[in-house]
Each structure stands twice: as C-alpha cells, then as structure tokens.
C-alpha positions as CSV (number, residue, x, y, z in Angstrom):
1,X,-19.8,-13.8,-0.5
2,X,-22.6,-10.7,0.7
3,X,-23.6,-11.6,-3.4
4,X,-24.3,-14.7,-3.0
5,X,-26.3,-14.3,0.2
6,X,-27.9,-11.3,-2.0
7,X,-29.3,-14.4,-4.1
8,X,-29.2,-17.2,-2.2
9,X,-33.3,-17.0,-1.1
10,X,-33.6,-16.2,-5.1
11,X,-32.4,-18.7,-6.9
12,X,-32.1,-22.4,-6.4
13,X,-28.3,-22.7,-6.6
14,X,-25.7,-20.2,-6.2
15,X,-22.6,-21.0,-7.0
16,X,-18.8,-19.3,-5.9
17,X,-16.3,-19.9,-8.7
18,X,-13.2,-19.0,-6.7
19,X,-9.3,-19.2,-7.5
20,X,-8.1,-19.7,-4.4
21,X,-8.4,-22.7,-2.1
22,X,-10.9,-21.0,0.9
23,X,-9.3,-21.5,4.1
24,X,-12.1,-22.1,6.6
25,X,-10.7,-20.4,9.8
26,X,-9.3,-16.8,9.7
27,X,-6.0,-17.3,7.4
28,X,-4.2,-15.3,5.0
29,X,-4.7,-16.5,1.2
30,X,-3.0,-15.9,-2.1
31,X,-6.1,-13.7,-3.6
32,X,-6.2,-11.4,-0.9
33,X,-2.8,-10.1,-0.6
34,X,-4.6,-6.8,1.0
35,X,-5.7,-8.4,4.1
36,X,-2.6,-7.5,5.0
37,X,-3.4,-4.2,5.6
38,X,-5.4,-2.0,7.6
39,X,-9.6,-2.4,7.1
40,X,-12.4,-0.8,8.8
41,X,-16.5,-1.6,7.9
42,X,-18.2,1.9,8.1
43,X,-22.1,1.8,9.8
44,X,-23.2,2.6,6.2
45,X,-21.6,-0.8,5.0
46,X,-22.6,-2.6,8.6
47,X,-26.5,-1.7,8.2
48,X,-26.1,-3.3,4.5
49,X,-24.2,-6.5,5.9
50,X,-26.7,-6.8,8.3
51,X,-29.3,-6.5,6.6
52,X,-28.3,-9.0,4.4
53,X,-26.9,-11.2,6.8
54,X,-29.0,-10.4,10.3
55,X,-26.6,-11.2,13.1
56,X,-23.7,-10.6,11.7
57,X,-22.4,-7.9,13.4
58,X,-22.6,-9.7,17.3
59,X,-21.4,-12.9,15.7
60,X,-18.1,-10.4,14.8
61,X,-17.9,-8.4,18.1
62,X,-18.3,-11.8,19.6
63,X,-15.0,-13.5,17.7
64,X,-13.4,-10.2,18.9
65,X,-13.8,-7.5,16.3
66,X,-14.5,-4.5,17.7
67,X,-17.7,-1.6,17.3
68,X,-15.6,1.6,17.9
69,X,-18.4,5.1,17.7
70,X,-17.5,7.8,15.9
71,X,-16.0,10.2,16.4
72,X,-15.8,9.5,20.2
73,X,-13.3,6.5,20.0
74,X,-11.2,8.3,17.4
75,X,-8.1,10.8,17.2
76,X,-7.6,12.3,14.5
77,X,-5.4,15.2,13.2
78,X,-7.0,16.3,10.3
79,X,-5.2,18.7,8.0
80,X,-6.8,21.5,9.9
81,X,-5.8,20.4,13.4
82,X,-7.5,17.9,15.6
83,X,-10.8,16.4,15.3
84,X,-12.8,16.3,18.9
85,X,-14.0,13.5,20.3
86,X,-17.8,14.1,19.9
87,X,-21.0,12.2,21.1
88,X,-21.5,9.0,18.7
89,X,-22.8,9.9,15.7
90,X,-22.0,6.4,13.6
91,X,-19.4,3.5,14.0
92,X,-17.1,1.1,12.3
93,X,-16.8,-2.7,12.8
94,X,-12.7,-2.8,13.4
95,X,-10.7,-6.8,12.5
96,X,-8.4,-8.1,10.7
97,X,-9.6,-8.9,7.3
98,X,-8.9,-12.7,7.8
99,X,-11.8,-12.7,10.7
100,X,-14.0,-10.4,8.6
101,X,-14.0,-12.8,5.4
102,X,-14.0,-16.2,7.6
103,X,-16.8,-14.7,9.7
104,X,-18.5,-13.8,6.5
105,X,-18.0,-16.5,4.7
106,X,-19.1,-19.0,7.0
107,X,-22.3,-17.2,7.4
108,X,-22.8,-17.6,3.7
109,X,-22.0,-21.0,3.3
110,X,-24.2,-22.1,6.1
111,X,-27.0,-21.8,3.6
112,X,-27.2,-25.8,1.5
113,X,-28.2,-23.5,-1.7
114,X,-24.5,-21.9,-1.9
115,X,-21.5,-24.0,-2.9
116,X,-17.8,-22.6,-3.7
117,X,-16.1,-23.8,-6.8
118,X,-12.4,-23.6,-4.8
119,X,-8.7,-23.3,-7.1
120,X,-11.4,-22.5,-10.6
121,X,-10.4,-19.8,-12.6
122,X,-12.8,-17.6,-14.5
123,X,-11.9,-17.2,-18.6
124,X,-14.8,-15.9,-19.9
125,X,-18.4,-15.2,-20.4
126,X,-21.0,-16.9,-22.7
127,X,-23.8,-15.8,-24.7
128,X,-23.8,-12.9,-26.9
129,X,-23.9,-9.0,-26.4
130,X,-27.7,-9.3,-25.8
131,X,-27.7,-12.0,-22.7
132,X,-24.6,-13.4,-21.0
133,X,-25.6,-16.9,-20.4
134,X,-22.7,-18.4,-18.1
135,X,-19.1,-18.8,-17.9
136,X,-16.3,-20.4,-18.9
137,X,-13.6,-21.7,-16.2
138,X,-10.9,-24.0,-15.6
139,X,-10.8,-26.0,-12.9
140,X,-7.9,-26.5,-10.4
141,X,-6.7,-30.2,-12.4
142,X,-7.1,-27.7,-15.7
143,X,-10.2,-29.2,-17.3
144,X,-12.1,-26.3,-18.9
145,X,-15.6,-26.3,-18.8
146,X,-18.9,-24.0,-19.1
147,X,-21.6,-23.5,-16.3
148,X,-24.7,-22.2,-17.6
149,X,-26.3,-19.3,-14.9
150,X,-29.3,-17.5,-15.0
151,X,-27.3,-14.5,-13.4
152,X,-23.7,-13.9,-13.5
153,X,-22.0,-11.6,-10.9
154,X,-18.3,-10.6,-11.6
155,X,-16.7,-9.4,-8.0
156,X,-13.4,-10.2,-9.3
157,X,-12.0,-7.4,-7.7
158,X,-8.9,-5.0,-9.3
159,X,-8.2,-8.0,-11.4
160,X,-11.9,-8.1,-13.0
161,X,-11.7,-9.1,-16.8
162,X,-15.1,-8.0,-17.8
163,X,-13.9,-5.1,-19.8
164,X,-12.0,-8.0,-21.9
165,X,-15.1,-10.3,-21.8
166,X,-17.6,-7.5,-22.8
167,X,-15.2,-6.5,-26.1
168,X,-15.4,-10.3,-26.8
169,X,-19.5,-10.7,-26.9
170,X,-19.0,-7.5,-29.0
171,X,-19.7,-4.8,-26.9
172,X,-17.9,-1.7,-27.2
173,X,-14.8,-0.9,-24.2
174,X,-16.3,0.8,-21.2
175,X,-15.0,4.6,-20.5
176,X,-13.0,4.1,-17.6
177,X,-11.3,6.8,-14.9
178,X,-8.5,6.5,-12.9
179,X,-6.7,8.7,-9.7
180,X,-3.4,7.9,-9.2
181,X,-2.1,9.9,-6.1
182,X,1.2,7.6,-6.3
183,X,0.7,6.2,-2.8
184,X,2.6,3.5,-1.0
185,X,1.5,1.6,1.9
186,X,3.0,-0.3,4.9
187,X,1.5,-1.9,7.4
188,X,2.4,-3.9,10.8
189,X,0.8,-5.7,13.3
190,X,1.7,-5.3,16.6
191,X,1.0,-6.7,20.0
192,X,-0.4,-3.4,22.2
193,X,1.1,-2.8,25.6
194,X,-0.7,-5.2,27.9
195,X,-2.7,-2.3,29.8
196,X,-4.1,-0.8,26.3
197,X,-4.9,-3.9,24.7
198,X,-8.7,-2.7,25.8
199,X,-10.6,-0.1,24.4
200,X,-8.1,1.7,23.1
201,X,-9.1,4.6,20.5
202,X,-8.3,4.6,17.0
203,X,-5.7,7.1,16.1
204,X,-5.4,8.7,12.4
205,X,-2.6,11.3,10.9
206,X,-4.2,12.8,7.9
207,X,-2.5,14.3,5.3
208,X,-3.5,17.7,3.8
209,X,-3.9,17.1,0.2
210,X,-3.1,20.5,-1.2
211,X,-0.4,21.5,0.7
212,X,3.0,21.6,-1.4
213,X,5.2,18.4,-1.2
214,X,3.8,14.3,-0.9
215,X,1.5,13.5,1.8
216,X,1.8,11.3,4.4
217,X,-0.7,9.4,6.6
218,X,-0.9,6.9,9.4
219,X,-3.6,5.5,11.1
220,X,-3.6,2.7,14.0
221,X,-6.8,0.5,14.7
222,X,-7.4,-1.8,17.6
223,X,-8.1,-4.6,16.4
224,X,-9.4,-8.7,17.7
225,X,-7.1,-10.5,20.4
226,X,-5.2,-7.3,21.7
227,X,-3.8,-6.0,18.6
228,X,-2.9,-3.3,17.0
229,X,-2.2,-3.1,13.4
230,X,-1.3,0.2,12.0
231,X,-0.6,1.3,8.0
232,X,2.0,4.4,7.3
233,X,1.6,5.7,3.4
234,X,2.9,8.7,1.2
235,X,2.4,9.2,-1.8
236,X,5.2,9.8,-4.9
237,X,8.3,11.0,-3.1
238,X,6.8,10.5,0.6
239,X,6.9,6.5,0.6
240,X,7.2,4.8,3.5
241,X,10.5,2.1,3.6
242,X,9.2,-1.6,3.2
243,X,12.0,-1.9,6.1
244,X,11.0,-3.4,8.8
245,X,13.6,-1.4,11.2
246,X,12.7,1.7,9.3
247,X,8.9,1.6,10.2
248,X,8.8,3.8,13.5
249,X,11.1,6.2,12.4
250,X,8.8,7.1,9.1
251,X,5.8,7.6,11.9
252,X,7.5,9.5,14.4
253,X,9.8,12.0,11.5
254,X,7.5,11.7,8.6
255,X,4.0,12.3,9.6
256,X,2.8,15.6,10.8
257,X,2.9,14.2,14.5
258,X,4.7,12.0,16.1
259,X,2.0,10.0,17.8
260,X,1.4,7.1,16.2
261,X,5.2,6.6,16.3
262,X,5.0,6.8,19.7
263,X,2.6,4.2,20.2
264,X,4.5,1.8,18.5
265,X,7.5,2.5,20.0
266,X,6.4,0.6,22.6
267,X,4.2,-2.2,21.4
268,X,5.7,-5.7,20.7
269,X,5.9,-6.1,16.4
270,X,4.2,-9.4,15.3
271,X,4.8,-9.4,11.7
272,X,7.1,-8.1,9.4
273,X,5.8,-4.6,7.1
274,X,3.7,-5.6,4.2
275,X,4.2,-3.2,1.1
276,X,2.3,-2.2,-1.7
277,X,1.8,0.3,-4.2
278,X,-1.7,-1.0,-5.4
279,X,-4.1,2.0,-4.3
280,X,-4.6,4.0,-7.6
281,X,-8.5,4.7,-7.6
282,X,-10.2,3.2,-11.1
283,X,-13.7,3.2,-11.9
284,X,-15.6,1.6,-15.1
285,X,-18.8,3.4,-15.9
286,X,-20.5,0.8,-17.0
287,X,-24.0,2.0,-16.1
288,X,-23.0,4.8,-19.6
289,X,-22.8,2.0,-21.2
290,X,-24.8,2.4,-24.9
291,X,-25.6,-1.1,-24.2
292,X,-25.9,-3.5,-21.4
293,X,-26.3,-7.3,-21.5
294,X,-29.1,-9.4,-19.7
295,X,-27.8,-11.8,-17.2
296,X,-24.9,-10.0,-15.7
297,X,-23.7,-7.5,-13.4
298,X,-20.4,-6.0,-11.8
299,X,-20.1,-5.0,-8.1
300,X,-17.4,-4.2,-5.8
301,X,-13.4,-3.7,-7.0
302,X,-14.5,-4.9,-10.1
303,X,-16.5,-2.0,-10.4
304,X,-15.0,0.2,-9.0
305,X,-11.6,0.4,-6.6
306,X,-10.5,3.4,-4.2
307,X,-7.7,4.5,-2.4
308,X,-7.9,2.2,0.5
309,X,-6.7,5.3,3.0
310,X,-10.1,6.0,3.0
311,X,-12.0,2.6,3.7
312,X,-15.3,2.7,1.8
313,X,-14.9,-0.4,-0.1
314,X,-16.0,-3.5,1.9
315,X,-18.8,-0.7,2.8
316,X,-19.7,0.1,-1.0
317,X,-19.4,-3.6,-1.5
318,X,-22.1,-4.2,1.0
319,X,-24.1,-1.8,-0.1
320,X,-24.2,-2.9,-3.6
321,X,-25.0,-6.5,-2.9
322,X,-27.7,-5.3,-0.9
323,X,-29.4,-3.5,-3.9
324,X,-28.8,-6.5,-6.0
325,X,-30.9,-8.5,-3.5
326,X,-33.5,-5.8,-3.3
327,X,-33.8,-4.6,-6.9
328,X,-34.0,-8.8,-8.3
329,X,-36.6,-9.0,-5.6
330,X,-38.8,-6.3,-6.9
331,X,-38.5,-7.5,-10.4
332,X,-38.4,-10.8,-10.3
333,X,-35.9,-13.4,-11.6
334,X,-34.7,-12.9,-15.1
335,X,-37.4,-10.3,-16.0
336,X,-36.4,-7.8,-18.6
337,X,-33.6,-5.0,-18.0
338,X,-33.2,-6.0,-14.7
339,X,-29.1,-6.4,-14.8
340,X,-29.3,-2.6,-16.2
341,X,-31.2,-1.8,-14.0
342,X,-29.0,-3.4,-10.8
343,X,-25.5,-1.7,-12.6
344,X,-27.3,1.9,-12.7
345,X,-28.4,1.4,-9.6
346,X,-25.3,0.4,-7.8
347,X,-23.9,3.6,-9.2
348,X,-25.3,5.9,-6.7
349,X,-23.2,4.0,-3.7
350,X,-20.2,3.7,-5.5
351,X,-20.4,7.5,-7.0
352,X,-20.5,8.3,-3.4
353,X,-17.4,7.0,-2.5
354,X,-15.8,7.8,-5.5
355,X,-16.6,11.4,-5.0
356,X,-15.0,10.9,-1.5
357,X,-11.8,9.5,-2.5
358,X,-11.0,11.5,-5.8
359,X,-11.8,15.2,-4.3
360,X,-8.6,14.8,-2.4
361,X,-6.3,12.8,-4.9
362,X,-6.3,14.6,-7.5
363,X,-4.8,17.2,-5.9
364,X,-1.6,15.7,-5.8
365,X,0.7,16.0,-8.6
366,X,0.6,13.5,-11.4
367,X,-2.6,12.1,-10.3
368,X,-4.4,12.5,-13.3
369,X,-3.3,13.6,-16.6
370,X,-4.5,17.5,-16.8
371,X,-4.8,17.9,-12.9
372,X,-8.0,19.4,-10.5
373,X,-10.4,20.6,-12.8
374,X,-12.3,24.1,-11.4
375,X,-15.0,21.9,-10.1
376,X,-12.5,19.9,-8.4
377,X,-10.8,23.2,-6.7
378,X,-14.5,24.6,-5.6
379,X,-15.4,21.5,-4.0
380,X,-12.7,20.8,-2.3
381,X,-12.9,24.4,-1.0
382,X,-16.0,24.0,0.3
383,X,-15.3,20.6,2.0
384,X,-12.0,21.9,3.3
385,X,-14.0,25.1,5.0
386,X,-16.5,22.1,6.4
387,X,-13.9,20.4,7.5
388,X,-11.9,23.0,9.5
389,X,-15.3,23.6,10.8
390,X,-16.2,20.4,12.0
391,X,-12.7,20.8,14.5
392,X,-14.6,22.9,17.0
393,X,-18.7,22.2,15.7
394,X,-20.1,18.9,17.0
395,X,-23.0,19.5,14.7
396,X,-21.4,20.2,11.5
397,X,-18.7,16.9,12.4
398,X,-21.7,14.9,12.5
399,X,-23.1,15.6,9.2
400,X,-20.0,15.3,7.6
401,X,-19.9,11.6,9.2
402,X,-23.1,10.9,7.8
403,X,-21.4,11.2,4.8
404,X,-18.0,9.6,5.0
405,X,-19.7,6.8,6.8
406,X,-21.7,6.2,3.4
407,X,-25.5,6.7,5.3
408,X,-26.1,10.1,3.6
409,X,-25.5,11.2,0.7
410,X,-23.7,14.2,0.4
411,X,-26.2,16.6,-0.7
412,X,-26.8,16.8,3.4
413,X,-23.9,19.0,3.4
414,X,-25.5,22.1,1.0
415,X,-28.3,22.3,3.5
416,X,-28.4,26.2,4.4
417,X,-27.8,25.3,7.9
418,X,-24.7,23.8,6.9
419,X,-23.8,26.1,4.6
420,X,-24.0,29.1,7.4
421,X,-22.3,27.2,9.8
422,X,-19.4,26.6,6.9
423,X,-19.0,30.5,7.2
424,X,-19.3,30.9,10.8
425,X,-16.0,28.4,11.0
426,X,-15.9,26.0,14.4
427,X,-17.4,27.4,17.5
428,X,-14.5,26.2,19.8
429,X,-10.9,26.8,19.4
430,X,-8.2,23.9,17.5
431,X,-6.9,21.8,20.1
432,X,-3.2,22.2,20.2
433,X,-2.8,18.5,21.5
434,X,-4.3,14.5,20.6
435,X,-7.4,14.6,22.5
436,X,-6.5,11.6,24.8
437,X,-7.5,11.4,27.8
438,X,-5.2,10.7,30.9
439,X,-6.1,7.2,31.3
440,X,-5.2,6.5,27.6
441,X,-1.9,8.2,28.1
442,X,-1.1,5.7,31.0
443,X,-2.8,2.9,29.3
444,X,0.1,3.4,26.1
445,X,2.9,4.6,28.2
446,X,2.8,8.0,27.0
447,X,2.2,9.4,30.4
C-alpha cells in the first residue's frame, strides 16, 4: 500500500494485484497470518509513512494506536541488566496489525488513481531481461491474463517469486543470505487489568545472544481498546509451547525474569496463542546483481525479511517506498536506470536493519552454516560494551536509539565521543529491579 501511494501522484493508474480478498475494517486475512503477532512502527518508519502519507500518524493515535517515547515508556532487561527509563529520545506507533493495515489502506485507496485487483494471483513477469513490461496473473474465477505496467513493484513479502521470475527472463539467480537463529514465536492478546488499560509501559525480556544455551525473549505492548498483546520466543531448544495453558508458565520460568509472566497472570486472555516458526532472516542482494531489468523493483519482505523480535520491517518497508517516491521523482518516469537505481538505493535502509538483526543471530548455534565470522565477534563486542553502557548513560542510550529506531545510521556510534564513553562503561549503577514506578505497580496488581 505505502508503494502505491509512493506512485500514485506519478502515474496515472496504480494498480494493487492482491491474493486475498481486502477486508475493509480491521480484520484478520489469510495473507497475513503474522498480524497475529506482536508489531511496533519505529519513528524512523513513522517519519517515512508520514511523509508519504501526511496525517497518518493522528488518524492512527485517533482509532487508538498508541505513540509510546523511547526509552521513557519502556522496560527493558537487556542482556546486561535494565535499561532506564530516559528523557524521549524517539517513539513507536504501537496497534494491532489489523488497524495498522486498515488505517493504511484506506488512506491509500482514498486516492481514485489506485484500484486493488482483490483474490488475483501473481504468476509471472513479462518482457525480457532488459525491461520487465508487466505481469501475468490469474484472477479469482481463474482466467489468466496480462497487465501491461510502466513500473512493476513486487512487495510479495517472504513468499516473493522474483528470484523464479528473474531466472525466467534469463537473468542469472540472485546471491542470497540467510540467519536462522531457530526461533519460535507465541503470541496472546489479552484484556489488561481495567486500572492499566491506560498508559501502561511497554515491557521487553531480552535475551543475551552469546550466552551458552537457547535464548528466550518476551515483550508485552499496549496496544488500541485496552489491550495488551504480548509474544514469548526461543529459539532451537528454548521454544515456547503453542499451549494455550502453558503460556504463563514459559514467561514466568523461562525468561530471565518473571515479569511479564506476572502481568499476564492477571489479565483476562482474549485469544488463543498463535504459533510460528517463520522468523529466519533472508536477504536477496539484488542491487550485486551483474544485471538489472528496466521497469521493476523489489521492496520490503520481498527484499529482504528479519527476525521479527526486532521490529524494523514495516519501518524498512516505509522507508523504501519513500525512496521509490523520491528517487522516480527526481528522474522522471521511465527514464533510464532508474529501477537500478531505486533497488541500490533501497539497500542502504534495508542493510541497516539487516546489520541489526544478524549481529545477534548468528551467534546462536546453527544459525548459519560456518558460524560468527571475526567481524561478527568484534562487532558484536563493541555493541555489547555500548550496550552495557547505555544501562546507566542517558547519552550513549540515545544514540544507540537513533540507530535501532532506523533515523541514524550506525556510523553515529564510532563517533570518538561514543567510543570514549564505550570505555568509561555507564555512569550510574545496573538497577537491580524493572524500573516501574509505584503507580504502575498498582495500576497491574503487582503492588
């Protein structure tokens, strides 16, 4: 949808070839299976979808979503102890992923010169390897036919075909990487207690990533209409139980605290726990590509798909439809190079994340085929120093959330004022306890 409103004031028709049938209030659907799940839009992502769609963001917080600062509406154990809650340095935009995509999507679809092709299925591309030229679909009655397009975006998501479609125009098979860390997620929604169905924080239960054994993680977000839902994962030998009565237990014995646990204990469940084992991160390089055709790009999952613990990819998504928009802009409409230009571009964004996500998978075993390479180790050294620093350094957690929150990019964090205060370590002791305050500890019961 943000790539069609990337080209709706570009070209005269835009049209959404989609599988399923769009639902047009919040509502699960087939294709989505991970709205399920646990989602949060990082202020990198939020400036993007805003930028692209102005308004968004109160028409959101206005259906209920919520604008939660960071890192003063968050506790967090991270694998050094836990975070404090310092002055707002950035946000997230927290909802269930069925408001998110209806509130989107109807934004989008306000504009006459965008139309949605519902229950079509992609089969192909046309054209040749020098220009793609359209596609080839079938339609919901299974008539097959070909639309002819100007521009051609796959945001297929996981399932994309392009590396199939490329092969067949006679292109050679894009390198490709992938991360496994193994990990499992379950996730609930739950009704808060009625006294903390306001403002309450988000909570997170990080895993450390090179300790011995699987990790395990939990986070809870607050989400529209009093609710809270919360994801448990582990990765290969740590997986949460798709039981429902086994779901507290795993976050009150399983995760290196027992808060989250807690929490739920005492909060009404209103679903059963959705499973899934869909989180290995895999990214085509398709901007190495000895050859790129005219007429076509690939954004989002299609792209390139991360570990969802760490919720960058609605906010690389964004970001990436937003330098479609701005990149066909500047060189106009069909001009030469520009759909090699738009995928090379786009990699910056997603190498960002990438970088993100895969610094702390691949430490854990069978993730990759040879393990962490040196690189991998000093890095993660020097990010795990910054990050044991950032517990008791307001200044150093903000720079490292100008990264994670995708606004910066991470050469911010080699500055030589970071890199002394990496050595110094955190100014203020690790707090032995969840930074809530007393209020929030009545507010969930705890107290």
């Amino acid at each position: 949808m943000l790539a069609a409103a990337a080209l709706a004031g570009l070209a005269d028709r835009v049209v959404v070839v989609e599988r399923d049938e769009l639902p047009v209030e919040p509502a699960p659907r087939k294709g989505l299976p991970q709205a399920r799940h646990a989602h949060m839009l990082w202020s990198g992502g939020v400036r993007a979808m805003e930028d692209l769609l102005p308004g968004v963001t109160g028409t959101l917080t206005d259906a209920g979503a919520r604008r939660a600062p960071v890192t003063t509406d968050m506790v967090v154990l991270s694998a050094h102890g836990w975070f404090r809650r310092w002055p707002e340095s950035h946000h997230v935009i927290l909802a269930g992923r069925d408001l998110l995509d209806a509130t989107v999507r109807a934004r989008v679809l306000a504009d006459d010169r965008v139309e949605v092709l519902g229950g079509t299925e992609v089969l192909g591309l046309t054209g040749d390897a020098q220009a793609v030229t359209g596609v080839r679909v079938r339609e919901r009655d299974g008539r097959e036919r070909t639309i002819d397009a100007g521009m051609v975006v796959d945001a297929t998501g996981r399932a994309s075909g392009t590396p199939r479609w490329l092969t067949d125009l006679g292109l050679p098979a894009p390198e490709r990487r992938e991360v496994d860390s193994g990990l499992a997620y379950a996730s609930r929604l739950y009704l808060a207690p009625e006294q903390a169905r306001d403002g309450f924080p988000v909570i997170s239960v990080q895993p450390d990533a090179r300790a011995a054994g699987p990790g395990r993680a939990g986070f809870l977000l607050p989400i529209e209409d009093g609710r809270w839902i919360v994801t448990l994962n582990g990765t290969r030998g740590g997986e949460p139980s798709p039981a429902d009565d086994d779901f507290v237990r795993f976050a009150r014995e399983e995760l290196r605290h027992p808060l989250i646990g807690d929490l739920i204990s005492r909060a009404e469940p209103l679903s059963g726990v959705s499973f899934t084992r869909t989180t290995v991160n895999r990214r085509y390089f398709y901007e190495r590509m000895p050859a790129w055709p005219e007429n076509f790009t690939v954004l989002g999952d299609a792209l390139a798909a991360y570990n969802p613990v760490y919720g960058h990819g609605l906010a690389v998504g964004a970001q990436s439809a937003l330098v479609l928009r701005d990149l066909t802009r500047r060189y106009g409409w069909g001009s030469a190079g520009l759909a090699r230009r738009v995928q090379k571009a786009v990699a910056r964004p997603v190498g960002a994340a990438w970088e993100l996500a895969t610094g702390q998978d691949v430490f854990y075993p069978g993730a990759t085929e040879n393990g962490p390479t040196a690189r991998d180790r000093a890095v993660a050294a020097y990010v795990s120093r910054l990050m044991y620093t950032a517990t008791g350094n307001g200044r150093i957690a903000r720079r490292v959330t100008d990264v994670t929150s995708l606004e910066r990019r991470a050469e911010v964090l080699l500055a030589p004022g970071v890199l002394l205060a990496a050595a110094v370590g955190p100014l203020k002791p690790i707090l032995a306890e969840p930074p809530l305050t007393a209020e929030e500890l009545k507010k969930a019961e705890l107290r």
